[in-house]
Structures are given as structure tokens and as C-alpha cells.
C-alpha positions as CSV (number, residue, x, y, z in Angstrom):
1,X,0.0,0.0,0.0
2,X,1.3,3.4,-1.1
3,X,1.8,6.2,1.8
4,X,-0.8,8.3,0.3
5,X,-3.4,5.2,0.4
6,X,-2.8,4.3,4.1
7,X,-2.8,8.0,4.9
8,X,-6.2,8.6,3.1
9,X,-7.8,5.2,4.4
10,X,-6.5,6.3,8.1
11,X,-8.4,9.6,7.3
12,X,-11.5,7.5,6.8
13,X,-11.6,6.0,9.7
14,X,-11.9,9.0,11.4
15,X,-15.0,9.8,13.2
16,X,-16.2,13.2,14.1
17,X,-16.6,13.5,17.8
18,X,-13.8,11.0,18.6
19,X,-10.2,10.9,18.9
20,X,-8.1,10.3,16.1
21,X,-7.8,6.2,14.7
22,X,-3.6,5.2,16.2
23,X,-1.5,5.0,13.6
24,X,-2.8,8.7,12.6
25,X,-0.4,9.9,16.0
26,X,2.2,7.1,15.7
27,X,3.1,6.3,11.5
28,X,5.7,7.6,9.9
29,X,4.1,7.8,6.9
30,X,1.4,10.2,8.2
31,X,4.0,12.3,9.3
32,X,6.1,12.9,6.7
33,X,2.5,13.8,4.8
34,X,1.8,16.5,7.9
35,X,5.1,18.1,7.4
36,X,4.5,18.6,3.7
37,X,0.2,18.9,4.2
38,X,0.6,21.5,7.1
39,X,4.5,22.5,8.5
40,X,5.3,23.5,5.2
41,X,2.5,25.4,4.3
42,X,0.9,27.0,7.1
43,X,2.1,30.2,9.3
44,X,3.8,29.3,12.3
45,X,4.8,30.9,15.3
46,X,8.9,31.5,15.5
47,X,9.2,34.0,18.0
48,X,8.6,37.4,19.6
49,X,10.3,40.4,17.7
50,X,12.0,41.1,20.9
51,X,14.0,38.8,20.9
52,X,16.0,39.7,17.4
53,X,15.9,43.1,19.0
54,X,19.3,44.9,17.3
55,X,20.4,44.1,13.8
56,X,22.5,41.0,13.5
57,X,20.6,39.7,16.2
58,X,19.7,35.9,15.4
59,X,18.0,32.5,16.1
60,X,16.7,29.9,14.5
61,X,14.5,27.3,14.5
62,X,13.8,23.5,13.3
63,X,11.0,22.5,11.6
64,X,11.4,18.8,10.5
65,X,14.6,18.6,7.9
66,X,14.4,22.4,7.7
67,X,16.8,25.2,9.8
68,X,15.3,28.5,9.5
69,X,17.3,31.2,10.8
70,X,15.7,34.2,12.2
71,X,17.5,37.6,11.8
72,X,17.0,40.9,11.7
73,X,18.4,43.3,9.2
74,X,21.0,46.4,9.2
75,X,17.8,48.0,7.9
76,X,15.6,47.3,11.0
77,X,13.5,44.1,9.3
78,X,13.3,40.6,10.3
79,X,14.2,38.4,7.8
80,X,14.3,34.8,8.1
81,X,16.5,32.4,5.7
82,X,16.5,28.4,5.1
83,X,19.7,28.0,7.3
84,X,21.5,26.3,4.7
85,X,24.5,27.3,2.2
86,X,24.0,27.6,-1.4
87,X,27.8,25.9,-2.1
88,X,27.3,22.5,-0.5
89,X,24.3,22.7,2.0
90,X,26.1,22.9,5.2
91,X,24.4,24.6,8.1
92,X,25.8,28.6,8.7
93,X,24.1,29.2,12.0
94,X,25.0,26.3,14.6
95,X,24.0,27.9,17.7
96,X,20.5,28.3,19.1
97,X,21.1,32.3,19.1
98,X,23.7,35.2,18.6
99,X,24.8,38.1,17.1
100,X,26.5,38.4,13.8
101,X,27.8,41.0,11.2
102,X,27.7,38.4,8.9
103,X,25.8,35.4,7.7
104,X,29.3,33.3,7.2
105,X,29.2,29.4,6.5
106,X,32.2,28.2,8.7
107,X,32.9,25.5,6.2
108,X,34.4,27.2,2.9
109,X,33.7,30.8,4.2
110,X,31.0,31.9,2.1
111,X,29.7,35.0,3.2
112,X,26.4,36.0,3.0
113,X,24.8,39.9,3.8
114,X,21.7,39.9,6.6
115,X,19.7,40.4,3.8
116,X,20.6,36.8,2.4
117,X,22.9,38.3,-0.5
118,X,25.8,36.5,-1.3
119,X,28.8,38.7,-0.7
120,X,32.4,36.6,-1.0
121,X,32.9,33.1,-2.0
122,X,36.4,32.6,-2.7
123,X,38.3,30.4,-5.3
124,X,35.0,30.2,-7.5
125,X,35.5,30.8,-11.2
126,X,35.6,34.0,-13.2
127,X,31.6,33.2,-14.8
128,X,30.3,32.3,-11.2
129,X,27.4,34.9,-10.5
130,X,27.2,35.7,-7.3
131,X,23.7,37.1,-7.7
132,X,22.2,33.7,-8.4
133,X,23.3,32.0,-5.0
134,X,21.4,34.5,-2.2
135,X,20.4,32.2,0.7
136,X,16.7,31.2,0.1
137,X,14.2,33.6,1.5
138,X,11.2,31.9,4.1
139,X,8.1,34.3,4.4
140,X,7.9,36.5,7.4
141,X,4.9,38.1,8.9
142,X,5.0,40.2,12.1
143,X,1.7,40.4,14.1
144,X,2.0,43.4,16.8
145,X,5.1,42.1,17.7
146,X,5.1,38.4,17.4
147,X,7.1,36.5,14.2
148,X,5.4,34.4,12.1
149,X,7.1,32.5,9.2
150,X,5.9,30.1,6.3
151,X,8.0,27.4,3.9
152,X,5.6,27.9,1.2
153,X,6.1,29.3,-1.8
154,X,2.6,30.9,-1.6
155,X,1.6,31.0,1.9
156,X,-1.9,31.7,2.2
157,X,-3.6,34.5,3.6
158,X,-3.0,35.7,7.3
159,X,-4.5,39.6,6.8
160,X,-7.8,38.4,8.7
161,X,-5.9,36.9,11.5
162,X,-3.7,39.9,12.0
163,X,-6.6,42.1,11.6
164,X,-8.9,40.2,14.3
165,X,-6.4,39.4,16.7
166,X,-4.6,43.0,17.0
167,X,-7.3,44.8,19.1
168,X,-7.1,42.6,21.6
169,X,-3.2,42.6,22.2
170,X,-2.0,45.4,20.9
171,X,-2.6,47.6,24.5
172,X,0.0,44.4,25.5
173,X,2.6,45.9,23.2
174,X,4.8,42.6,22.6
175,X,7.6,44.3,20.9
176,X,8.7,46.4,23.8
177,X,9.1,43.1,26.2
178,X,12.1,41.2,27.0
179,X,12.8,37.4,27.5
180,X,12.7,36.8,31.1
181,X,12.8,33.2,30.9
182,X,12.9,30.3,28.8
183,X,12.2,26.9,28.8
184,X,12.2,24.4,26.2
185,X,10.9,20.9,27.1
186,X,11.5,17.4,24.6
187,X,8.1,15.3,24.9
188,X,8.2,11.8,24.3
189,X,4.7,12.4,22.4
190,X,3.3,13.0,19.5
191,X,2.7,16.9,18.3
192,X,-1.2,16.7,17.9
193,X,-1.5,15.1,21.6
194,X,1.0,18.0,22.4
195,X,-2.3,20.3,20.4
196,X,-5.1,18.3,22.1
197,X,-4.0,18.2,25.7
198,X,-3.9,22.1,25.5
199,X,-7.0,22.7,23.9
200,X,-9.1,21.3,27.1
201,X,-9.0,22.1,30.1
202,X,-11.3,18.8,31.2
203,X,-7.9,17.6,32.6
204,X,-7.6,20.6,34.6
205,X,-9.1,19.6,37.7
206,X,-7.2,16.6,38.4
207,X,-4.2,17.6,37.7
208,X,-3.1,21.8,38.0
209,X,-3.8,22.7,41.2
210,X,-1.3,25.4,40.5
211,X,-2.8,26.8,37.7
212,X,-5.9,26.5,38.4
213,X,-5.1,29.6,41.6
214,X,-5.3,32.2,38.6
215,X,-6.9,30.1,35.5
216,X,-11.0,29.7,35.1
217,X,-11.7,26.3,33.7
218,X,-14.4,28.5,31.5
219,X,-14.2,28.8,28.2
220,X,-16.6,31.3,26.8
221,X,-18.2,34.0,28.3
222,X,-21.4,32.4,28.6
223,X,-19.6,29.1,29.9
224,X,-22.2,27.4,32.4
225,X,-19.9,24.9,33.9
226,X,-19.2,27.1,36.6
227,X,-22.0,28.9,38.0
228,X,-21.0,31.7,39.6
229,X,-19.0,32.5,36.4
230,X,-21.3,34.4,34.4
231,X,-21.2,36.7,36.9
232,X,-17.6,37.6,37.2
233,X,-17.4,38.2,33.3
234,X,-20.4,40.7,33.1
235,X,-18.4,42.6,35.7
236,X,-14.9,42.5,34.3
237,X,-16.7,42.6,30.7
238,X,-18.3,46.2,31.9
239,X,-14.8,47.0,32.7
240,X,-13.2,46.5,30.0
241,X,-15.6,47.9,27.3
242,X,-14.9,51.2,29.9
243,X,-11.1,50.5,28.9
244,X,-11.7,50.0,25.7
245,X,-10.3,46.2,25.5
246,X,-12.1,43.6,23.2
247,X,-12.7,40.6,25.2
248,X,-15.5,39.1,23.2
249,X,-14.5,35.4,21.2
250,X,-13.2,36.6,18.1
251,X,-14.3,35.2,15.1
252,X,-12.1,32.8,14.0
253,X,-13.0,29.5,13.2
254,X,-10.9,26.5,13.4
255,X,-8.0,27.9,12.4
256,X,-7.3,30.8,15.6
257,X,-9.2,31.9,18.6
258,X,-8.6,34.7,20.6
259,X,-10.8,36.0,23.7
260,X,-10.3,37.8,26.8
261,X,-11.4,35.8,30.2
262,X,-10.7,36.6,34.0
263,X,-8.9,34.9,36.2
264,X,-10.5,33.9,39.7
265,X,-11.4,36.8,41.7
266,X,-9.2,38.6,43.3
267,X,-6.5,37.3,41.1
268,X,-4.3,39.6,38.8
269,X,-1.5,37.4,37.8
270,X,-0.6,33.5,36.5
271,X,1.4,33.2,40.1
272,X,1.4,30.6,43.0
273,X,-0.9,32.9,44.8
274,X,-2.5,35.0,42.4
275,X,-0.3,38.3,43.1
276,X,1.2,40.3,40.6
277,X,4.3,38.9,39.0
278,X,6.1,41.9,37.8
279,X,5.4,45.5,39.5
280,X,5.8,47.5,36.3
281,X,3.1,46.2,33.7
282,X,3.7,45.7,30.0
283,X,3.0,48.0,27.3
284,X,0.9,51.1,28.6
285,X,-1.5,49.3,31.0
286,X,-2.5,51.2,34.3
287,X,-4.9,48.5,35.4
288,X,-3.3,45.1,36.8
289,X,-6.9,43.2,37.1
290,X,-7.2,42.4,33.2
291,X,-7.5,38.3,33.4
292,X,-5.6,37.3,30.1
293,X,-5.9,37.3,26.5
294,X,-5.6,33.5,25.6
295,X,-4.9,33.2,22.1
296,X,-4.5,29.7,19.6
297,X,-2.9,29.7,16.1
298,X,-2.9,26.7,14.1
299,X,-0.8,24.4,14.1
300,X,2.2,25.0,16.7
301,X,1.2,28.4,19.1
302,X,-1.2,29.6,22.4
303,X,-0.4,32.6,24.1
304,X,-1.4,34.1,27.5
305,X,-0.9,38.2,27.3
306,X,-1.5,39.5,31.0
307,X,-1.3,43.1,32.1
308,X,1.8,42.5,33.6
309,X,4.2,39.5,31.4
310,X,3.2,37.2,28.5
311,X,3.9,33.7,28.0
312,X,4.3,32.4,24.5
313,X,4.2,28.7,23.5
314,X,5.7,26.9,20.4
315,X,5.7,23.8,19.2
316,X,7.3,22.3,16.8
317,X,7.2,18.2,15.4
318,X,11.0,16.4,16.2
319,X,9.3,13.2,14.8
320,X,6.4,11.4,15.1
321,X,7.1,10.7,18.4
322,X,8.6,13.4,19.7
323,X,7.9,17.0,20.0
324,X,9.8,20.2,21.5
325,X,7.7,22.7,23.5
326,X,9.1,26.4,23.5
327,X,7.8,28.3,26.0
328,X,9.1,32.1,27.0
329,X,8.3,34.7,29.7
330,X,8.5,37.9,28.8
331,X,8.4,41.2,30.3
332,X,8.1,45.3,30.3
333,X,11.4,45.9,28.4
334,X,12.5,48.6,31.2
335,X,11.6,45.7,34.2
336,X,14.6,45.1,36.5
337,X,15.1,41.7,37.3
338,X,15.1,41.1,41.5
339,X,13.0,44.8,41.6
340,X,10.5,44.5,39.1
341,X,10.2,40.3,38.8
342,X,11.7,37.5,40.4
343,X,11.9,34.9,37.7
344,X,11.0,32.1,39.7
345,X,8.1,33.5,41.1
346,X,7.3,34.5,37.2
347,X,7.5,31.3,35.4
348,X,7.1,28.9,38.6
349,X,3.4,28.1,37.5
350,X,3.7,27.5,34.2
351,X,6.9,25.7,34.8
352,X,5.0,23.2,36.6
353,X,2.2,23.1,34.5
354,X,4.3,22.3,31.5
355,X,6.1,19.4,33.0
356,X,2.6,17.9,34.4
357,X,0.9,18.4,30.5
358,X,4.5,16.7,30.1
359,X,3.7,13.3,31.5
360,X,0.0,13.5,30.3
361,X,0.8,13.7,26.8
362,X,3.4,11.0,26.7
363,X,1.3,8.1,28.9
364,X,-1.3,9.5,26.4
365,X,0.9,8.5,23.4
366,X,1.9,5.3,24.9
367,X,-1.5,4.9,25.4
368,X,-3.0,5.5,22.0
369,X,-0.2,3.1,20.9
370,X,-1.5,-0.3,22.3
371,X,-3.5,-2.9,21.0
372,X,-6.3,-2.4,23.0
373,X,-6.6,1.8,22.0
374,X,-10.0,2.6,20.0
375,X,-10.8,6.3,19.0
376,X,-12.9,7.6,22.3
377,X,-15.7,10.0,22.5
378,X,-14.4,14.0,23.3
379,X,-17.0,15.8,25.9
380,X,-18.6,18.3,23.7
381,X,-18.5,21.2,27.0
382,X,-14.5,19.9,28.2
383,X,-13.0,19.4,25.0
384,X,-14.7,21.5,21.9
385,X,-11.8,22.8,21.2
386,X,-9.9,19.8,20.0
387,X,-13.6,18.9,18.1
388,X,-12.1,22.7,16.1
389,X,-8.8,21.3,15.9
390,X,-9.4,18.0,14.2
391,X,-11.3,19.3,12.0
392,X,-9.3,21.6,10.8
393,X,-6.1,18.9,10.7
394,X,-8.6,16.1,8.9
395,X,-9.7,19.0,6.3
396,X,-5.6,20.4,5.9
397,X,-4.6,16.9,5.1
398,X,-7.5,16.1,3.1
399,X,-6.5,19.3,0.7
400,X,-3.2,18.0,0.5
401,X,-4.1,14.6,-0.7
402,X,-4.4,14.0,-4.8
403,X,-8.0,14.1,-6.6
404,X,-8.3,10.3,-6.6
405,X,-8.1,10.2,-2.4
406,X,-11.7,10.7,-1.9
407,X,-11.9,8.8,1.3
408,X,-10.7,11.7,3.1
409,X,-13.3,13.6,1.8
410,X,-15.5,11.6,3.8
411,X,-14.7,11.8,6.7
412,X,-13.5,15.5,7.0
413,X,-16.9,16.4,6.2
């Protein structure tokens, strides 16, 4: 059987409402269809501008057999290259991040400009054109601050995302943070249980006590899971219209979703006990009570912006069974670390929140692995998210897939 017959029959197994059939999180074969299908065509998240603050600031990122380097420019852009030389392929950036004049391979010395033009390569032959061996450009797009690139050739569109999503973190101001921490965690699971296990929070309960200090297991404003909820966001949703902050779900299908929700009241921050986790606040912001701004990007980002640090988180395949979690703090560029924010106290819930979603996903994975594993019902109030999210991944892979593949047709619909 061909890959792209087991992949589509696989598809057609799927049912809507339950999880994905096994070999969908496990085969090799599906993923090397995903990373064409969806990692290299889709907008991901690579970073926050901040963090390629100067030019010749750098860092780059792996997405399956691909290096991308992240830079920014002596003209004040972020660029982002394929990470590999145009003499012989080698790799030019081989740390995680830096700073550099230069793009230089360290194997023959070929030197490339920041804006990917090739500039010396020695010992080459009076007809060699140096015009016809710039480093290959990767699409960039910069949404209020946070980096978004794509491998395609034609990416498609992202205007409506950057459109929606803006008014709601904008007042956050992302560009004028700083890295506080960072944290980057190797689970032994695949990247869609990786997706999944975040886009519920049925699991909450039973498992962050620490998160759940600040977090509301609600996820929509009119969320009747919790009944004194409804409540709490009329209140802060009065307050914020007064503030002028959206908080309403923004439309966004199955492909982003971006809404403003409080925490639990009394609670300002994402910390052990609710208290503020930086004294200055980011951006402009006067008022500390703002809950957060969660926001979801298909296929590898969330996002918490708070009034006083954001948390990004990427993620990004390593394998079929393996996947690397990104996740950064960041803070009011001017905030003193041990005045402003003790970095422990910043990242300490999250830190212990990831490594708990850690051990879920992978006894998950082993799980969906064994003989006995069928597809199981998702809780259409816990867990509509994922419902969004497999959708979306059945219908990406489905488009991807060649006319004759109808199967998939099937069961994406």
C-alpha cells in the first residue's frame, strides 16, 4: 500500500466527535504527509520580535529537515533564511542564538549579507554569479510584535488573522518586552496530543492545582460549567468595554481563537498565589486586574498576554514521536530583574504546569499506541476545542491529498 493510500484510508476511519484512529499519532508515513500537508505550508509561530531586538541579532529554529534562521536586518527588518548554504548545504548558524555581522558558512567561508545576499565566495571561477546564489528567502509576517514565518512558496492568507487578533493585544505591546525566561521541554509524544492536551482544560481539575489559583476552567463567556461564572465576566466585561479592551471570542474558526477571560477573583497574575508577577506592567497598562488574552494559532502556538508579562508557547514536530515545547516569559522591556520580577516566582506556575501536561501527553501517546486503543468520545462542553482542531487537521490533510483520495473527503466532512 502506497503512503498516500494508508494515509487517506486512516483519514476515513476518522470519526467526528472521537479521537483520532492510532496509527494517525504514531506512523511515519502520516508524518512525513503532515510536514508537507501542514508544516510546510501553514504560518507558524517562531518567536517574539524582541527577541531579534538589534540588527544581526539571530535564532533559528527547526522545523522537521528544515533550519530557519531568524534575523533581523541592518535595515531594522526581520528576515528569516533556510539556514543552509548555497555551495554544498552545510548549516551557517549552529547555535541556538547570537549576534553576527555576517551570515558566514564556517565550512568554505561563504559569506552572506543579513539580507541573504551573497557577498564573497572565494576560489570560485571568473563566470560564477554571485547574484544567483542569495540564501533562500522563508516568508515572514510580524503580528504586533510576534514573528510568524511560512515554507511555502505561496503562503496563504493571514491579513484576517492579523486584523482580528490585534485589538485585543495590541494595549500588551509585545515588541517592547524582553525574554525573562525560557524553557524548552522534549516530549516523548506526538505533536497533535502535544495540540489536544492544550485545547481542554477537562484535565484541569485533576491535575493543575497550581494553575488552576489564577486560571477559570471557563471557556466562553457564557460558559455554564461554573455557576458563579457568568457573573464575574459581566463585571470585568463592563470594565473592560470602559477600557476600551475587546474581550469578546473573536471570530475565528478553526483555524485561531482569541478572547479575553478573567482569572479567579481577586486574582491579577498567573502566580502561586494570584499576586502580581512583575510591578511594572507591559505595554501602557495602568490597570493590573485584566485576566488574560488566551490566544491559539494553528498548528504549533497559544499565548497568555496578561497586564503585567506574556507567555508564548511553540511547538514544533521532532518526529512522530517526539515534539519540542518552546515556552518564554516575557516582560516590560524597562523591568529590573530582582525589583520589578523575580523569575522564579514569574515562570514557577507554568513551569510546573508544563512538566505535568509533560507526563499527560506521553502516557497518552503510549497509550493510543497499544492494542487495546480505540478512537474515544471527546465531551462536547470539556473538550470542543480539540472537536475545532481535528477538523481543521482532517480538512488540511485532506486538501493535500491528490484528486483520486476521496476517502478523506468523507470523513473530513
Amino acid at each position: 500500500m502506497s503512503a498516500i493510500d494508508k494515509v487517506s484510508e486512516l483519514m476515513a476511519q476518522y470519526r467526528a466527535g472521537f479521537s483520532l484512529p492510532g496509527p494517525l499519532y504514531y506512523d511515519a508515513d502520516v508524518f512525513e504527509m503532515e510536514m508537507k500537508a501542514i508544516f510546510g505550508t501553514q504560518w507558524l509561530f517562531a518567536c517574539n520580535e524582541c527577541e531579534v531586538k538589534e540588527p544581526g541579532d539571530y535564532l533559528t529554529l527547526e522545523i522537521g529537515r528544515n533550519s530557519i534562521i531568524i534575523v533581523r536586518d541592518d535595515n531594522g527588518e526581520v528576515q528569516a533564511w533556510h539556514n543552509t548554504c548555497r555551495h554544498r548545504g552545510s548549516r551557517i548558524c549552529q547555535e541556538h542564538k547570537g549576534t553576527v555581522g555576517r551570515l558566514v558558512c564556517p565550512y568554505h567561508q561563504w559569506t552572506y549579507d543579513l539580507d541573504g545576499k551573497l557577498l564573497a565566495a572565494t576560489q570560485m571561477p571568473d563566470d560564477f554569479d554571485p547574484k544567483r546564489y542569495s540564501l533562500k528567502p522563508v516568508h515572514v509576517a510580524n503580528v504586533s510584535g510576534l514573528i510568524y514565518i511560512c515554507l511555502a512558496q505561496t503562503p496563504p492568507d493571514l491579513d484576517y488573522f492579523k486584523q482580528t487578533v490585534t485589538p485585543y493585544i495590541a494595549p500588551h505591546q509585545p515588541a517592547r518586552t524582553k525574554v525573562a525566561f525560557e524553557s524548552v521541554l522534549i516530549e516523548k509524544a506526538n505533536w497533535k496530543l502535544v495540540i489536544e492536551n492544550n485545547r481542554e482544560c477537562y484535565h484541569c481539575a485533576g491535575n493543575h492545582p497550581e494553575l488552576l489559583v489564577s486560571l477559570v476552567e471557563a471557556a466562553l463567556p457564557n460558559d455554564t460549567r461554573t455557576h458563579w461564572f457568568g457573573d464575574l465576566m459581566k463585571r470585568k466585561g463592563e470594565e473592560w468595554d470602559a477600557l476600551g479592551l475587546p474581550h469578546q471570542p473573536a471570530q475565528g474558526g478553526i483555524e485561531f481563537r482569541c478572547i479575553r477571560l478573567p482569572f479567579n477573583e481577586g486574582v491579577t497574575s498567573m502566580t502561586m498565589d494570584g499576586r502580581p508577577a512583575c510591578k511594572k506592567l507591559v505595554g501602557d497598562l495602568t490597570e493590573r486586574d485584566l485576566g488574560s488574552v488566551r490566544m491559539f494559532h494553528v498548528p504549533n502556538n497559544w499565548n497568555h498576554f496578561l497586564s503585567d508579562h506574556i507567555i508564548h508557547f511553540r511547538v514544533l514536530p521532532r518526529g512522530p514521536m517526539e515534539t519540542e515545547v518552546r515556552t518564554t516569559w516575557l516582560v516590560h522591556e524597562d523591568a529590573v530583574e530582582g525589583w520589578d520580577y523575580d523569575v522564579n516566582r514569574l515562570a514557577e506556575v507554568w513551569q510546573v504546569t508544563n512538566q505535568q501536561d509533560q507526563v499527560l501527553a506521553e502516557q497518552n501517546f503510549l497509550g493510543v499506541q497499544s492494542d487495546a486503543y480505540e478512537p474515544g468520545p471527546y465531551s462536547p462542553a470539556g473538550e470542543f476545542m480539540i472537536l475545532d482542531f481535528n477538523r481543521w487537521y482532517t480538512t488540511t490533510m485532506h486538501e493535500h491529498l491528490p484528486p483520486g483520495a476521496t476517502s478523506l473527503r468523507v470523513a473530513a466532512e
